[in-house]
N, CA, C and O of each residue as an XYZ file, in Angstrom:
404
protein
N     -30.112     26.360      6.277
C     -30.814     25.179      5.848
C     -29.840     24.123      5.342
O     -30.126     22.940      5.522
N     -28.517     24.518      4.615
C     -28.019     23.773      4.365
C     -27.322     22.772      5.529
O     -27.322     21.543      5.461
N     -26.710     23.601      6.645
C     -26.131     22.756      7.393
C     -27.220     21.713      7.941
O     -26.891     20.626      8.417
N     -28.284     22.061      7.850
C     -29.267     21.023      8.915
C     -29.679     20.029      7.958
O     -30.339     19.084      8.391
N     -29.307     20.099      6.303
C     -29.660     18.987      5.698
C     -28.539     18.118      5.886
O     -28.717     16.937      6.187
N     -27.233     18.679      5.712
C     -26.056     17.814      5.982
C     -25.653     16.760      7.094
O     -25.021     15.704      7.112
N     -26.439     17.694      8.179
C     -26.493     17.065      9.424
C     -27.089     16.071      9.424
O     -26.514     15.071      9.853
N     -28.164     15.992      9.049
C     -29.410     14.791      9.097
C     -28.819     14.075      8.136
O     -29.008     12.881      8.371
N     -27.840     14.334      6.619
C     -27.280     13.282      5.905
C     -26.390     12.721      6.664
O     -26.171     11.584      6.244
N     -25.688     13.008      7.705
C     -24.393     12.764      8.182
C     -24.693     11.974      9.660
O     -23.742     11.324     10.094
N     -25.606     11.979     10.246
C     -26.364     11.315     10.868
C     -26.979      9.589     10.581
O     -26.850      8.455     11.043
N     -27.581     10.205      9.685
C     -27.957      9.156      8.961
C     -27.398      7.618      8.479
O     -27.699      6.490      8.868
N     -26.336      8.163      7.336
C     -25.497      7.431      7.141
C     -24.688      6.538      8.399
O     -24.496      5.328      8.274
N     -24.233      7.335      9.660
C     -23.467      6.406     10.780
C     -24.787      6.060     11.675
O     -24.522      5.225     12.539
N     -25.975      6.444     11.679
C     -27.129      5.197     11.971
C     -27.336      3.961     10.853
O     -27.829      2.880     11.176
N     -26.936      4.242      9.639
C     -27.144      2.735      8.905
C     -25.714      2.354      8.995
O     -25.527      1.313      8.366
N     -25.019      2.652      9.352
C     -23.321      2.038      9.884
C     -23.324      1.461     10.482
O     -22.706      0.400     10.399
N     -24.174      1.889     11.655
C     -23.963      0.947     13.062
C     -25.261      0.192     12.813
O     -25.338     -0.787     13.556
N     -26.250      0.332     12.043
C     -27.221     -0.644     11.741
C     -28.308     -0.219     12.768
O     -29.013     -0.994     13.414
N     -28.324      0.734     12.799
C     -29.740      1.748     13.595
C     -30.215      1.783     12.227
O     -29.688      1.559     11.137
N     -32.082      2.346     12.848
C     -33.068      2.945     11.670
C     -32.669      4.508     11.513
O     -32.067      5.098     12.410
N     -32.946      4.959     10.636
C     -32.024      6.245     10.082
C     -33.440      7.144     10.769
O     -34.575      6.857     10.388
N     -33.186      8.282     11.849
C     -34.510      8.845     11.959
C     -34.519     10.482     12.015
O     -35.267     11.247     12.625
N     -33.320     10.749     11.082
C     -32.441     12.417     11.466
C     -33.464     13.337     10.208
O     -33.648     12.730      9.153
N     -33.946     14.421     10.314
C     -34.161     14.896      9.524
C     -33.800     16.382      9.987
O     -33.801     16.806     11.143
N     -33.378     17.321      8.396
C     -33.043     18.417      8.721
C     -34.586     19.479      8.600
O     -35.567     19.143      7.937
N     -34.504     20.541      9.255
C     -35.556     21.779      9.005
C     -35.283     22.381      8.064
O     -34.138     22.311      7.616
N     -36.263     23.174      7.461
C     -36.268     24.123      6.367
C     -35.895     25.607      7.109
O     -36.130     26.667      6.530
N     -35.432     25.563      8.135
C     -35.559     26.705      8.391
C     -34.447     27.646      7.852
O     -33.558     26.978      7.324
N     -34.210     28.985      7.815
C     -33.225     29.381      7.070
C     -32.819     30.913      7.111
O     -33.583     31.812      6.759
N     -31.376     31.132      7.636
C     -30.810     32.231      7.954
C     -29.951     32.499      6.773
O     -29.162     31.687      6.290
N     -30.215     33.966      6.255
C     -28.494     34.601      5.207
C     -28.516     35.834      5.505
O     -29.533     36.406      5.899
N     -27.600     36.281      5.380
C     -26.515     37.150      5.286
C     -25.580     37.412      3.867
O     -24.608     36.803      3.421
N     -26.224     38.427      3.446
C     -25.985     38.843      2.250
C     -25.292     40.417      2.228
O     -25.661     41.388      2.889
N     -24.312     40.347      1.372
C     -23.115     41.434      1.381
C     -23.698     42.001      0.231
O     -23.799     41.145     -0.648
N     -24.089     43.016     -0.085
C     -23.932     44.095     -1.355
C     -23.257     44.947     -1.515
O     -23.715     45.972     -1.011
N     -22.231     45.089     -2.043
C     -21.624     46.052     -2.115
C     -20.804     47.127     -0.936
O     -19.696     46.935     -0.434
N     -21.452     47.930     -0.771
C     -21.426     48.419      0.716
C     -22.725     48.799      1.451
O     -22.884     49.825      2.113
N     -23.559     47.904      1.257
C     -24.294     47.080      2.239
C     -24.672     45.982      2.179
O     -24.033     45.116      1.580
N     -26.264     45.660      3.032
C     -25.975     44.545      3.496
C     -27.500     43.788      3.580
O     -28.384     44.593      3.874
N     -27.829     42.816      3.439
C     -29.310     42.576      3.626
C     -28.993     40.962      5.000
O     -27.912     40.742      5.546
N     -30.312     40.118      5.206
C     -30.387     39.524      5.962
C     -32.045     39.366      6.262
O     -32.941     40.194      6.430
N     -31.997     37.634      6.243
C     -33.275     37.162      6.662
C     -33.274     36.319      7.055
O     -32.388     35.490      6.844
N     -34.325     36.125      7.855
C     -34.601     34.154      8.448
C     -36.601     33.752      7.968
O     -37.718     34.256      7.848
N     -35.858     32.565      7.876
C     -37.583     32.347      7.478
C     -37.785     30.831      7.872
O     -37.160     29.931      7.311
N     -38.784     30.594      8.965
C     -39.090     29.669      9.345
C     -40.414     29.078      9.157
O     -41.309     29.754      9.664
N     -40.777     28.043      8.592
C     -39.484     26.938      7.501
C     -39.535     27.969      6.413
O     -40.344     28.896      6.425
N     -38.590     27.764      5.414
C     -38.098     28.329      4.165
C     -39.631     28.782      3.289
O     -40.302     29.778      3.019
N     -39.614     27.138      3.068
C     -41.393     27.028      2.247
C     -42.489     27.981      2.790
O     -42.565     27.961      4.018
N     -43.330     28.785      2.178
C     -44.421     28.740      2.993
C     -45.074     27.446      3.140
O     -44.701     26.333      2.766
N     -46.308     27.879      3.866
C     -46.801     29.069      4.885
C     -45.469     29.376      6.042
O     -45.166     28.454      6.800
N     -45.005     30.191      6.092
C     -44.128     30.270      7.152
C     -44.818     31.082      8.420
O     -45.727     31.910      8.361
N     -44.045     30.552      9.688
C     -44.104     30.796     10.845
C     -43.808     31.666     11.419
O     -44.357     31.935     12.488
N     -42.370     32.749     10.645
C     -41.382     33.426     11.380
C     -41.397     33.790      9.835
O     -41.738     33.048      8.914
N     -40.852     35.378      9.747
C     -40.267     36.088      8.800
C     -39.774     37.329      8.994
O     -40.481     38.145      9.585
N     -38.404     37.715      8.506
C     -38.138     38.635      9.278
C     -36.572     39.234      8.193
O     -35.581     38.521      8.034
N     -36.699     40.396      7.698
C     -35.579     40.792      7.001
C     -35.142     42.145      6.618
O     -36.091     42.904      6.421
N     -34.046     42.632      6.466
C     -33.576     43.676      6.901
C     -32.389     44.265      5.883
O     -31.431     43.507      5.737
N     -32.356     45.327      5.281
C     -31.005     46.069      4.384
C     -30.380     46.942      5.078
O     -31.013     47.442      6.008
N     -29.536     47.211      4.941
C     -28.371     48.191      5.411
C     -27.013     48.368      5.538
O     -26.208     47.462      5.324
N     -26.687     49.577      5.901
C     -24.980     49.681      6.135
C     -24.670     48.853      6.820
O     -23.692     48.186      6.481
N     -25.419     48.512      8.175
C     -25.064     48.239      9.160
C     -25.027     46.563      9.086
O     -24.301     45.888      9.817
N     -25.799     46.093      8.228
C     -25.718     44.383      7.963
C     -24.435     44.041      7.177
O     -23.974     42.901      7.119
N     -23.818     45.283      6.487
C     -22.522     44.908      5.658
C     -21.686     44.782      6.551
O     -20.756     43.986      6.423
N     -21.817     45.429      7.482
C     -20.422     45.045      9.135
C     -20.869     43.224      9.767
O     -20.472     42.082      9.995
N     -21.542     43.800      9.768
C     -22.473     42.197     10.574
C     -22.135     41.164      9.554
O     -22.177     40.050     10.075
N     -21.841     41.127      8.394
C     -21.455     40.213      7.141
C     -20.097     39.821      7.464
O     -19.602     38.707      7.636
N     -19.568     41.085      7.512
C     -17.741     41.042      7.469
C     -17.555     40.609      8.963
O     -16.543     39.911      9.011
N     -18.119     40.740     10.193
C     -17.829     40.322     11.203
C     -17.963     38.792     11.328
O     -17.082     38.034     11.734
N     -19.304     38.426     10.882
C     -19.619     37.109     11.063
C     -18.318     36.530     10.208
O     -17.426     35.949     10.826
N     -18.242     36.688      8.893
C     -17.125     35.785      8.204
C     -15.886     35.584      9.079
O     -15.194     34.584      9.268
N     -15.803     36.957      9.606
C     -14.415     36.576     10.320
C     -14.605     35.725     11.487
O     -13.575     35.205     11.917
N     -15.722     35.462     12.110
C     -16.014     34.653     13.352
C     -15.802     33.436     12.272
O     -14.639     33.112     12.030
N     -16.575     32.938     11.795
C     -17.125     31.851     11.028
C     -15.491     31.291     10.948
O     -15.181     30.391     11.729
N     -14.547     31.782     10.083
C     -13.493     31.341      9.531
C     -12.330     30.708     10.021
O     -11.492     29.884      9.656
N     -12.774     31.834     11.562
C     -11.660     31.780     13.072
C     -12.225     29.920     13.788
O     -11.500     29.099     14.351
N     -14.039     29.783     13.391
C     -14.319     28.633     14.355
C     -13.565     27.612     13.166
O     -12.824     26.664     13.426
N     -13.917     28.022     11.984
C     -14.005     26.821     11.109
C     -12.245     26.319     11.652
O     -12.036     25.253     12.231
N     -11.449     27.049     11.409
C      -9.568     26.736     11.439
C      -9.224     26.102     12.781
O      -8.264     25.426     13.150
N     -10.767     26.721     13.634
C     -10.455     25.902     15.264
C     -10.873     24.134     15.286
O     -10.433     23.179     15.925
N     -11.589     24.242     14.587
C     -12.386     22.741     14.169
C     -13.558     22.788     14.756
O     -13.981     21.701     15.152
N     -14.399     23.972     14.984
C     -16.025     23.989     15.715
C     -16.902     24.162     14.741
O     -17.076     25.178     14.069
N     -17.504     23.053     14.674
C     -18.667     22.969     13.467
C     -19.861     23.705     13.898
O     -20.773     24.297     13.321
N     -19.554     23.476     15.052
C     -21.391     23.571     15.671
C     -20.665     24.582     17.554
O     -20.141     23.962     18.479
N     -20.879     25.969     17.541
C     -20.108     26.391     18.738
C     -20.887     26.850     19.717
O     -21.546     27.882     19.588
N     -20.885     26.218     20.655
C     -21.898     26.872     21.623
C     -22.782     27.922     21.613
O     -24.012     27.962     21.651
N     -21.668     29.023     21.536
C     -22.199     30.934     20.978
C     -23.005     29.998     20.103
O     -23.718     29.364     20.880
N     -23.258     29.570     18.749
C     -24.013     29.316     17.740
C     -25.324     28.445     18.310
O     -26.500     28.766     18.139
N     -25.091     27.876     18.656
C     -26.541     27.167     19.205
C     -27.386     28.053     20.283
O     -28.611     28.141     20.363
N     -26.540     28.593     20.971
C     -27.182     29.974     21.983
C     -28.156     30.480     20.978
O     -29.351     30.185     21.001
N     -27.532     31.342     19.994
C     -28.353     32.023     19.260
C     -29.479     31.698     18.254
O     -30.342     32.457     17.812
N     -29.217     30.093     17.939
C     -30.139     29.574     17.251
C     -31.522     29.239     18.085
O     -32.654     29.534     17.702
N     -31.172     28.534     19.355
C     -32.162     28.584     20.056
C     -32.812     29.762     20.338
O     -34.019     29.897     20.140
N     -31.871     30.915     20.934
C     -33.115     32.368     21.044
C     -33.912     32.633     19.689
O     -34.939     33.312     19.652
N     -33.432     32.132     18.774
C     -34.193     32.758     16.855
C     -35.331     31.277     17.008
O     -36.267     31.073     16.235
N     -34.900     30.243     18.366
C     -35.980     29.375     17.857
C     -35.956     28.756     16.415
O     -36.879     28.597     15.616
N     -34.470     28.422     16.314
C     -34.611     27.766     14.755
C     -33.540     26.274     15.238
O     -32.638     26.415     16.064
N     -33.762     25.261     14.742
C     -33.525     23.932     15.127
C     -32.394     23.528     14.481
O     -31.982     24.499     13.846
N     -31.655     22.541     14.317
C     -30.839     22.022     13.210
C     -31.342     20.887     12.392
O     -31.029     20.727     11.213
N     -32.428     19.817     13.312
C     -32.611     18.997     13.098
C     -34.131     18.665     13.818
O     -34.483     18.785     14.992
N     -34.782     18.256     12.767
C     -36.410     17.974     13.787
C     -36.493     16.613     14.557
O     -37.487     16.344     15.231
């Protein structure tokens, strides 16, 4: 959720730059990945707020790998300069979750 508010701020702002009407808004929708210890939880909830549409969440050993894997993806795109990486939008679209409405 956070990136899709940023987006729509960051949007925004270079539509009132160039002197466009500002028309970006982000979704509530919302994926984490949470490390405990030695495990692991994970949910998405579409939109955040209820009534929601989509709900869906999960504990385990096996989400504490999926934690430590993702970071290391995440860290490898971030140092590449990919904000937004193909693989990532692939998967957002199959979860059916947007960045921006």
């Amino acid at each position: 959720m956070i990136e899709s508010m940023v987006t729509a701020i960051v949007h925004t702002i270079a539509d009132e730059l160039t002197g466009k009407a500002p028309g970006h808004t982000g979704t509530w929708s919302t994926i984490c990945l949470a490390d405990i210890g030695d495990t692991g939880a994970a949910f998405v909830a579409i939109p955040q707020i209820p009534p929601r549409n989509v709900t869906w969440a999960r504990k385990g050993k096996w989400l504490h790998l999926v934690k430590v894997t993702f970071e290391k993806y995440f860290m490898h795109e971030l140092k590449a300069g990919n904000s937004e990486p193909p693989y990532d939008k692939c998967v957002l679209k199959a979860l059916g979750i947007k960045r921006l409405n």
